[in-house]
Backbone and ligand atoms as CSV (ligand in chain L), in Angstrom:
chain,resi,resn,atom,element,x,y,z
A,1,UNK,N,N,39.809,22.704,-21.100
A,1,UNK,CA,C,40.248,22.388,-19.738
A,1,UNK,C,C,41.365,23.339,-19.319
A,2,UNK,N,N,40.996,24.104,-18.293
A,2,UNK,CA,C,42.416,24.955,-17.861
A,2,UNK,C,C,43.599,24.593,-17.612
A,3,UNK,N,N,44.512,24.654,-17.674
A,3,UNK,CA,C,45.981,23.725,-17.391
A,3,UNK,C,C,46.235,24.275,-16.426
A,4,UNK,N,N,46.704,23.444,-15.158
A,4,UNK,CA,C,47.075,23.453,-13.656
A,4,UNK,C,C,48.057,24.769,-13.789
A,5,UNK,N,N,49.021,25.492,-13.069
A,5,UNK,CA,C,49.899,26.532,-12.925
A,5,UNK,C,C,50.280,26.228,-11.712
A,6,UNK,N,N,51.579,26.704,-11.644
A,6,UNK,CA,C,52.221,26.600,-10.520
A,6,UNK,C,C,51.619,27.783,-9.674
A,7,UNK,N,N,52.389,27.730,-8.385
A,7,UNK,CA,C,51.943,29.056,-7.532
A,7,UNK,C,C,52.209,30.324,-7.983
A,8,UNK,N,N,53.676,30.210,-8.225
A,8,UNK,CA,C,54.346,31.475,-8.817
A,8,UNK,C,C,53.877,32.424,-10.612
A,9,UNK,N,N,53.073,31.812,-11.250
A,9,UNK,CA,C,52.345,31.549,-12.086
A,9,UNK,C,C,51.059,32.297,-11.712
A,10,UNK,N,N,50.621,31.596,-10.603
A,10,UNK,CA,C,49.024,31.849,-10.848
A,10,UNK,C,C,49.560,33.234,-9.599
A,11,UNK,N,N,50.101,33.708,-8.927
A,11,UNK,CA,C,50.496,34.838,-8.791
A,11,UNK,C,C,50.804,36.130,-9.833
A,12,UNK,N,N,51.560,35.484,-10.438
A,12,UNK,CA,C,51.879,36.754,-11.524
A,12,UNK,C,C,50.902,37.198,-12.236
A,13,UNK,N,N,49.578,36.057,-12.244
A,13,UNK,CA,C,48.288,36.285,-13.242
A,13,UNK,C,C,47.747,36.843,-11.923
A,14,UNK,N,N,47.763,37.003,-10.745
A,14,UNK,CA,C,46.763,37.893,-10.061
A,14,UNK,C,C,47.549,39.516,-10.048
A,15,UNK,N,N,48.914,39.302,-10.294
A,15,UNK,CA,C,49.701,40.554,-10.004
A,15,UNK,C,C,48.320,41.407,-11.483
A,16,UNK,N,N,48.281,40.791,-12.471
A,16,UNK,CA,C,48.697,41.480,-13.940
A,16,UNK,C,C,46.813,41.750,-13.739
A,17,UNK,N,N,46.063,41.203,-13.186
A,17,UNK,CA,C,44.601,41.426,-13.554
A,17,UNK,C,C,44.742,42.695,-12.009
A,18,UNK,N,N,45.336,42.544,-10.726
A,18,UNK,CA,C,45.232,43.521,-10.076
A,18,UNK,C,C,45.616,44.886,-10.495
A,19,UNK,N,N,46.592,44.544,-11.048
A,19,UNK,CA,C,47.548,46.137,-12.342
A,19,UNK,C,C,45.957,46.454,-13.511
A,20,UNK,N,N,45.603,45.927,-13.566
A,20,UNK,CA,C,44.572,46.110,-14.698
A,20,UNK,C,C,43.479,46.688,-14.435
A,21,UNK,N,N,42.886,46.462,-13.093
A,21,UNK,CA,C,41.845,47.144,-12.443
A,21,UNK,C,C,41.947,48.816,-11.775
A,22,UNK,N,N,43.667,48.666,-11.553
A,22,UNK,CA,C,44.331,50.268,-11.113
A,22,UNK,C,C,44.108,50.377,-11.960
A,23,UNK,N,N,44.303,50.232,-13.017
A,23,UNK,CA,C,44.491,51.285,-14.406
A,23,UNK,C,C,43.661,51.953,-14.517
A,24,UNK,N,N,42.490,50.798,-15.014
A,24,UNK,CA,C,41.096,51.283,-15.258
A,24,UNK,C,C,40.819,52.444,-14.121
A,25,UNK,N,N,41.039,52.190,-13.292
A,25,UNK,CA,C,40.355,53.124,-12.021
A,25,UNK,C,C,40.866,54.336,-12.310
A,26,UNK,N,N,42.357,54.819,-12.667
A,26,UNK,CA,C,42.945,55.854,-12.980
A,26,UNK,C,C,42.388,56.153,-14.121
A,27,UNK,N,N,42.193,55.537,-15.157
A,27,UNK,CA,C,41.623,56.517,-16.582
A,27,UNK,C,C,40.161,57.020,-16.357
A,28,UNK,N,N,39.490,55.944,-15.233
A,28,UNK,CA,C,38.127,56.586,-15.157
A,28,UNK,C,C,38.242,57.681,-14.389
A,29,UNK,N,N,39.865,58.156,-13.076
A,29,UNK,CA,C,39.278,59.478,-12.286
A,29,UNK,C,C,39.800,60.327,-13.134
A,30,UNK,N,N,40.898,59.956,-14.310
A,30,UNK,CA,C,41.297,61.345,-14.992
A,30,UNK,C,C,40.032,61.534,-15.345
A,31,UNK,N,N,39.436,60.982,-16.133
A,31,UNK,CA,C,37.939,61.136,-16.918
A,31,UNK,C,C,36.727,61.744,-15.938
A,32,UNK,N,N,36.537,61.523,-14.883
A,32,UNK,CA,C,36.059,62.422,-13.634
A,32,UNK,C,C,36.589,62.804,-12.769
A,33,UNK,N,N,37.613,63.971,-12.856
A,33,UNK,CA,C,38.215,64.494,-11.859
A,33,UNK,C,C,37.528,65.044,-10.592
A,34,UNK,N,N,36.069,65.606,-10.876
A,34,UNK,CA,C,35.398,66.128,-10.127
A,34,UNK,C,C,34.545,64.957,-9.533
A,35,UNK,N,N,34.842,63.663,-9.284
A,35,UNK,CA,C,33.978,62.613,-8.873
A,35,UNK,C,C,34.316,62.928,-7.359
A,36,UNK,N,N,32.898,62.713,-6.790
A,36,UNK,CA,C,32.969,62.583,-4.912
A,36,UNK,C,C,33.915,61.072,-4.555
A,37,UNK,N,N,34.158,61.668,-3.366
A,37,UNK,CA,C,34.597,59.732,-2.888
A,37,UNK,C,C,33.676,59.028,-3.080
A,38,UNK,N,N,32.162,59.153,-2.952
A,38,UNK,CA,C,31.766,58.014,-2.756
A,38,UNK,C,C,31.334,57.833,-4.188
A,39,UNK,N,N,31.506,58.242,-5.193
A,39,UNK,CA,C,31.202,57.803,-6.604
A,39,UNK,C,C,32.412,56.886,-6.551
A,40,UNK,N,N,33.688,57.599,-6.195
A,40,UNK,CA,C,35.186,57.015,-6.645
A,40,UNK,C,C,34.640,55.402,-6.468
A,41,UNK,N,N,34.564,55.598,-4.807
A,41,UNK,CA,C,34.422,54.539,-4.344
A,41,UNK,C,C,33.609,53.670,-4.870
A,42,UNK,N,N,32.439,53.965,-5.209
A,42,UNK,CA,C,31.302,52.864,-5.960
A,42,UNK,C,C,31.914,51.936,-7.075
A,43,UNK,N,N,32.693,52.865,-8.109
A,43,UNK,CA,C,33.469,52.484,-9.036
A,43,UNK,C,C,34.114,51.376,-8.856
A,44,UNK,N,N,35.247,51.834,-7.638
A,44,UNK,CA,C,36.082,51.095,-7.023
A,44,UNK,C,C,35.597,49.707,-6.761
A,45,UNK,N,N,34.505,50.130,-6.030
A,45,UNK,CA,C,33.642,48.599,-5.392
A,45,UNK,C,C,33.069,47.694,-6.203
A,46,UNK,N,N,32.479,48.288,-8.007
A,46,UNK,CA,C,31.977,47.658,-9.077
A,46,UNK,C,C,33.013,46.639,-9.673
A,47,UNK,N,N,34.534,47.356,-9.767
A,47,UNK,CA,C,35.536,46.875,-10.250
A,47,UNK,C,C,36.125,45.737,-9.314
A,48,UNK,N,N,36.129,45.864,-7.657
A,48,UNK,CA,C,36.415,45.088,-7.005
A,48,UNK,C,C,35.939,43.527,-7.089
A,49,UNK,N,N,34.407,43.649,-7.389
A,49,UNK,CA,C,33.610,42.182,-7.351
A,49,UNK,C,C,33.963,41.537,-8.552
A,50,UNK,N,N,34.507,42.289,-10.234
A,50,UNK,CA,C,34.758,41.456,-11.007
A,50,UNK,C,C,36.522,41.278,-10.692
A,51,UNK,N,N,37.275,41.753,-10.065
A,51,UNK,CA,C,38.324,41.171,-9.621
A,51,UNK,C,C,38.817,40.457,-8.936
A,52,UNK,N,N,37.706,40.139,-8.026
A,52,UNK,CA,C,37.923,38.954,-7.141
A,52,UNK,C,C,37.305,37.820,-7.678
A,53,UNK,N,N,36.001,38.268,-8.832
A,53,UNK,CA,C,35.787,37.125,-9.693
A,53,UNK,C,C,37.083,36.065,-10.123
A,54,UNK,N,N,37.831,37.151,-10.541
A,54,UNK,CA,C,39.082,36.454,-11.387
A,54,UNK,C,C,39.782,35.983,-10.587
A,55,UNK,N,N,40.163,36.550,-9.309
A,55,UNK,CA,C,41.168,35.821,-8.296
A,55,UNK,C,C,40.796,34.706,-7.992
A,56,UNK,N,N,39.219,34.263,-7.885
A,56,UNK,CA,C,38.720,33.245,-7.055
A,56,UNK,C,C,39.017,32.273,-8.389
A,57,UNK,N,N,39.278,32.298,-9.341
A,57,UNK,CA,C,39.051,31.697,-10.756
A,57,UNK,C,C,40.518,31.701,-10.959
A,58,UNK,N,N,41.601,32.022,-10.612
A,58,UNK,CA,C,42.670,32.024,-10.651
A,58,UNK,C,C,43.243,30.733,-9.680
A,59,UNK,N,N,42.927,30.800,-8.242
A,59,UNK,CA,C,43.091,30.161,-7.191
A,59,UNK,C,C,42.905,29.075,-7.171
A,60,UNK,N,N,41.109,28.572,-7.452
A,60,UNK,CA,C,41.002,27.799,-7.611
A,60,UNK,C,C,41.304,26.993,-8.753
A,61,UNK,N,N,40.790,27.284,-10.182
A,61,UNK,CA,C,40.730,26.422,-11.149
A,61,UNK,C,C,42.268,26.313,-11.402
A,62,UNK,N,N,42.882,26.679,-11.293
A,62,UNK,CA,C,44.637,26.921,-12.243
A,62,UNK,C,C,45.433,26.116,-10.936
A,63,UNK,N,N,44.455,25.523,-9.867
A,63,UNK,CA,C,45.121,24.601,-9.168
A,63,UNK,C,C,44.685,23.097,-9.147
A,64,UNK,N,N,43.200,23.058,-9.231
A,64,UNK,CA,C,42.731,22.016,-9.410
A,64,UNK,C,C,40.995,21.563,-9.671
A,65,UNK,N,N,40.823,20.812,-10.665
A,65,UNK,CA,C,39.566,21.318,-10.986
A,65,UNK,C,C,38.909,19.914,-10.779
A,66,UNK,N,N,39.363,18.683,-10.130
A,66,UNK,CA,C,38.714,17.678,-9.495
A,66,UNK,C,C,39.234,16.662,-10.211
A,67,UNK,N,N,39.919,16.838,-11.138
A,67,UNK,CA,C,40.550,15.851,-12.248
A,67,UNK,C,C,41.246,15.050,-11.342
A,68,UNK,N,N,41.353,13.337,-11.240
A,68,UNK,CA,C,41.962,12.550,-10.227
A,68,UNK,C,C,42.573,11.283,-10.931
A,69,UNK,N,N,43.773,10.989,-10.848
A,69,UNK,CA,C,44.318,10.081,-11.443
A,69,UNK,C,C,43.136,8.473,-11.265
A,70,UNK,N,N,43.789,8.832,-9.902
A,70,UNK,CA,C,42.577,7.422,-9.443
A,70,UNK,C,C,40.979,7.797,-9.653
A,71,UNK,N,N,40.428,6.947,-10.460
A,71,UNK,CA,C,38.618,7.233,-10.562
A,71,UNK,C,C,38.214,7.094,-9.018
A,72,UNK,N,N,37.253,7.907,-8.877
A,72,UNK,CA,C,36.311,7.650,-7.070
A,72,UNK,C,C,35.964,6.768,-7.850
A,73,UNK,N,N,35.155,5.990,-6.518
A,73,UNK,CA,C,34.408,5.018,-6.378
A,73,UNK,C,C,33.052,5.378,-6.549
A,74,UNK,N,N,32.450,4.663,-7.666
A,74,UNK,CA,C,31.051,4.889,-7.414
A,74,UNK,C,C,30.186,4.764,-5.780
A,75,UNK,N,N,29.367,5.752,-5.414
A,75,UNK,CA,C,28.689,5.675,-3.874
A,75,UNK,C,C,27.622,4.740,-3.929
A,76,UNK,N,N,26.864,4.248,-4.892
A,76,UNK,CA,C,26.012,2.951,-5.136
A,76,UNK,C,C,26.737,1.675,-5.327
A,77,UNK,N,N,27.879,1.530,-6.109
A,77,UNK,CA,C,27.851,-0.059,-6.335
A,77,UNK,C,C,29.682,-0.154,-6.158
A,78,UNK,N,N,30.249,1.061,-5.892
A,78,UNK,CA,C,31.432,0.891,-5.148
A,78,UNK,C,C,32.669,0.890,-6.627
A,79,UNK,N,N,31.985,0.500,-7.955
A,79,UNK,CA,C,33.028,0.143,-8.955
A,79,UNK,C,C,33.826,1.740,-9.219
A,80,UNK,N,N,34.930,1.565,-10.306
A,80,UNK,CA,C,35.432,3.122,-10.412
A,80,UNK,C,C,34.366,3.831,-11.447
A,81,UNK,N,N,34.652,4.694,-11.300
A,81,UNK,CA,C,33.461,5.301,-12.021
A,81,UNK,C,C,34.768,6.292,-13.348
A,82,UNK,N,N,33.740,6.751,-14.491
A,82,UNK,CA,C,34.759,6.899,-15.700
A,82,UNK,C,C,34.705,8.475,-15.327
A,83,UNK,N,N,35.852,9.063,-16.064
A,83,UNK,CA,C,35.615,10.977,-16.226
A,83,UNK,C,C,34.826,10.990,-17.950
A,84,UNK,N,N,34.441,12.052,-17.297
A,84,UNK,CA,C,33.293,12.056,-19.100
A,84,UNK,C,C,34.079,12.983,-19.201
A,85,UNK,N,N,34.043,14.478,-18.668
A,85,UNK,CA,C,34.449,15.972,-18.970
A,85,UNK,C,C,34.335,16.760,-17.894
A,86,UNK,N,N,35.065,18.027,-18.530
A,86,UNK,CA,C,34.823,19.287,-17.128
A,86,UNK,C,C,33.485,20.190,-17.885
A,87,UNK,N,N,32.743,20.329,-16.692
A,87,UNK,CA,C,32.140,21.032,-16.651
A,87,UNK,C,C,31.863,22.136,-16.317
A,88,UNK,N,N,31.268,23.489,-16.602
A,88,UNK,CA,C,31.478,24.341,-16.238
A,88,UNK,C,C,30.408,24.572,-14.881
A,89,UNK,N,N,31.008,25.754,-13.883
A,89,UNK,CA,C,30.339,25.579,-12.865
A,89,UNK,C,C,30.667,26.721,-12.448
A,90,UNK,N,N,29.793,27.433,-12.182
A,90,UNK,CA,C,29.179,29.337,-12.127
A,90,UNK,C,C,29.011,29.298,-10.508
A,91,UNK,N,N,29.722,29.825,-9.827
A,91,UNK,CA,C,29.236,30.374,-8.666
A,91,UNK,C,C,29.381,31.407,-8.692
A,92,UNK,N,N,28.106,31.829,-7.732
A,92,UNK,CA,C,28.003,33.511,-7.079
A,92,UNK,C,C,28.639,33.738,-5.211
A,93,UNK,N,N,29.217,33.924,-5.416
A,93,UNK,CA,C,29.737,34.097,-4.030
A,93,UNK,C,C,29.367,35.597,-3.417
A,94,UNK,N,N,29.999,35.515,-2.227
A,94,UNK,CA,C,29.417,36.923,-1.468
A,94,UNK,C,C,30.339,37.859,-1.841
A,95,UNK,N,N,31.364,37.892,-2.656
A,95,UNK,CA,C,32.678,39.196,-3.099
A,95,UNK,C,C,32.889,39.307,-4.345
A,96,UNK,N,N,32.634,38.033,-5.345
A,96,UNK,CA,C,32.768,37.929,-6.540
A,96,UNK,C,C,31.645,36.657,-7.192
A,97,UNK,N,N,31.332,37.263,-8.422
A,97,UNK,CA,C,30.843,35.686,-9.032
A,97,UNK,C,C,32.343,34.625,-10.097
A,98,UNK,N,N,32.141,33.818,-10.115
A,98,UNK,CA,C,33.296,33.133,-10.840
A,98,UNK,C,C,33.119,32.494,-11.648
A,99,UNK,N,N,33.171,31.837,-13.224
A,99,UNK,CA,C,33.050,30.529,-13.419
A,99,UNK,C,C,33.887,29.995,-13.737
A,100,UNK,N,N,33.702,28.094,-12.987
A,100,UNK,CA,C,34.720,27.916,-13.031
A,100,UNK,C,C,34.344,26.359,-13.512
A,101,UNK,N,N,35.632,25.532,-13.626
A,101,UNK,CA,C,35.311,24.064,-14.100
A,101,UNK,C,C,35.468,23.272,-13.266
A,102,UNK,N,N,34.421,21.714,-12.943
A,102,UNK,CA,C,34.971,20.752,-12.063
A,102,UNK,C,C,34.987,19.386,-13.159
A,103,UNK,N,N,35.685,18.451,-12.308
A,103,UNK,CA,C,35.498,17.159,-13.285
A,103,UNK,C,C,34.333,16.474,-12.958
A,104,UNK,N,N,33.738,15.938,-13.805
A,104,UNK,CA,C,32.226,15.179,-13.894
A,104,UNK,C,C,32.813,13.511,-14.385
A,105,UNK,N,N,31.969,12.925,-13.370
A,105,UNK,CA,C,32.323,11.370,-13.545
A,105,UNK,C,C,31.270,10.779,-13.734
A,106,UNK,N,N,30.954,9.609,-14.136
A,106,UNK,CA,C,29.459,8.782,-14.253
A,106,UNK,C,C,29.751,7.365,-13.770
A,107,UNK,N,N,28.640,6.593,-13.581
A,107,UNK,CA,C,29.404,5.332,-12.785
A,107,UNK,C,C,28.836,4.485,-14.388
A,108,UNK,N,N,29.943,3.759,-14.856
A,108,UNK,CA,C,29.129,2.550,-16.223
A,108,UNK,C,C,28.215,1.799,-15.376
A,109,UNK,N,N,27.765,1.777,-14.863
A,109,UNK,CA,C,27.273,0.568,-14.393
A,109,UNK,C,C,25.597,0.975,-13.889
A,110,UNK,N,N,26.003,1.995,-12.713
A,110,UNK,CA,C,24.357,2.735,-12.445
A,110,UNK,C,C,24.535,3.811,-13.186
A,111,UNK,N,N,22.871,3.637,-14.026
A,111,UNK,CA,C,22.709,4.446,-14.666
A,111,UNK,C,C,22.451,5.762,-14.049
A,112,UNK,N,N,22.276,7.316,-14.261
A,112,UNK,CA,C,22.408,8.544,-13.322
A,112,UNK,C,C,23.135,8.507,-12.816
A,113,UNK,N,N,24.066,7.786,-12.298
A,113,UNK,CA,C,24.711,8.038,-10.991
A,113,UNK,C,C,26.010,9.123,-11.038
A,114,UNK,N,N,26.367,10.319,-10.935
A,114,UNK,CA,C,27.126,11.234,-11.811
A,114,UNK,C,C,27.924,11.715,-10.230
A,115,UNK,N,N,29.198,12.421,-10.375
A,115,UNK,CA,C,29.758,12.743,-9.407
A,115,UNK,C,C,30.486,14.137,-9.607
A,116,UNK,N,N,30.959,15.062,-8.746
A,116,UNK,CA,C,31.473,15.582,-9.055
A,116,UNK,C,C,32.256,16.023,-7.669
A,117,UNK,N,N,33.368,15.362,-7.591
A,117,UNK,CA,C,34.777,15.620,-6.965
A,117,UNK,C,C,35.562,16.758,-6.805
A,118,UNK,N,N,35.624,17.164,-5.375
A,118,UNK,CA,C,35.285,16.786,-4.190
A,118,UNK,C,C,33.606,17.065,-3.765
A,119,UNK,N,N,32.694,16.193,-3.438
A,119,UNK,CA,C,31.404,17.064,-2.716
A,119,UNK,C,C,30.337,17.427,-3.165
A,120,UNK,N,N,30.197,18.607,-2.955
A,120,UNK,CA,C,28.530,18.680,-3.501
A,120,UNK,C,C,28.443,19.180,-5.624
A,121,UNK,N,N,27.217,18.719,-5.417
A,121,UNK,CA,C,27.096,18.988,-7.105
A,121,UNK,C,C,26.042,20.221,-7.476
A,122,UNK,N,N,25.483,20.614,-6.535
A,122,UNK,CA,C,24.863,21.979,-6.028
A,122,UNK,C,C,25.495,23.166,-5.307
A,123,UNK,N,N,26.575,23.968,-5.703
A,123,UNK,CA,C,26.757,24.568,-4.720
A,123,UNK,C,C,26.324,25.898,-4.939
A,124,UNK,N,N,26.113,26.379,-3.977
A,124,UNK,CA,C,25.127,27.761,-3.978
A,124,UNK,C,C,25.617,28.842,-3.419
A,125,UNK,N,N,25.380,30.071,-3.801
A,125,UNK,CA,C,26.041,31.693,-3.023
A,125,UNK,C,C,26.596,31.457,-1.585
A,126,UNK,N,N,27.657,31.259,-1.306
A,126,UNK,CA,C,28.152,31.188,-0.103
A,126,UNK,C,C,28.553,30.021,0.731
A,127,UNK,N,N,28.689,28.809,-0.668
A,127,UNK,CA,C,28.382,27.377,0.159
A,127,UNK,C,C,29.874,27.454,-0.315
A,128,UNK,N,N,30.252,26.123,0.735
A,128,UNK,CA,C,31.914,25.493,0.150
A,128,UNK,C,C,31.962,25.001,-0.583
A,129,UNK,N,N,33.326,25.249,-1.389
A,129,UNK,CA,C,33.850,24.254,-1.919
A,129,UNK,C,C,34.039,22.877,-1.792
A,130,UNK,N,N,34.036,22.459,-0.387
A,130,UNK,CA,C,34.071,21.436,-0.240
A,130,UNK,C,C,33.285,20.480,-0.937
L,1,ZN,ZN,ZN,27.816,2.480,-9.719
């Protein structure tokens, strides 16, 4: 389970993975000095999508991953429903892919009945978080 971070925290972890991607970018143009812009750039743009991977994975999970003091309410029979575990949960987004964790709940009572807080339990390339 990732442990929450403060703001200032989950900043300094975007400072240190953004420093990490310059780098790389610099050892790859010493290593092709003779690269066109638009190679540079491709590079640039390859490295960009797994860095925003991490930002989006920074942002979100290291703030909150659905874990709720109070259990929801089951949506069938209204009782609280238990946390089993976090699960992992892979999105592809339109700038980065991420994976990341939400909390998974089950209701004791109806059987299937599974949740995952806040919203949808499908979410797909470009859908919300919500
Ligand atoms: Zn129920």
């Amino acid at each position: 389970m990732p442990q929450p971070r403060s703001r200032t925290q989950r900043e300094a972890e975007f400072m240190e993975v953004a420093r990490q991607m310059y780098t790389e970018l610099e050892d790859w143009y010493a290593q092709h000095p003779d690269a066109s812009f638009g190679e540079i750039e491709a590079e640039a743009r390859r490295r960009r999508r797994e860095l925003m991977g991490q930002v989006l994975k920074i942002l979100i999970n290291e703030r909150d991953t659905g874990y709720q003091l109070k259990s929801p309410a089951c949506p069938s029979c209204g009782q609280p429903m238990k946390f089993e575990r976090y699960r992992p949960w892979r999105v592809y987004g339109l700038e980065g892919d991420t994976e990341l964790e939400r909390a998974y709940y089950v209701c004791p009572n109806c059987k299937g009945q599974t949740l995952f807080p806040p919203g949808s339990e499908t979410p797909t390339a470009g859908g919300s978080l919500e």
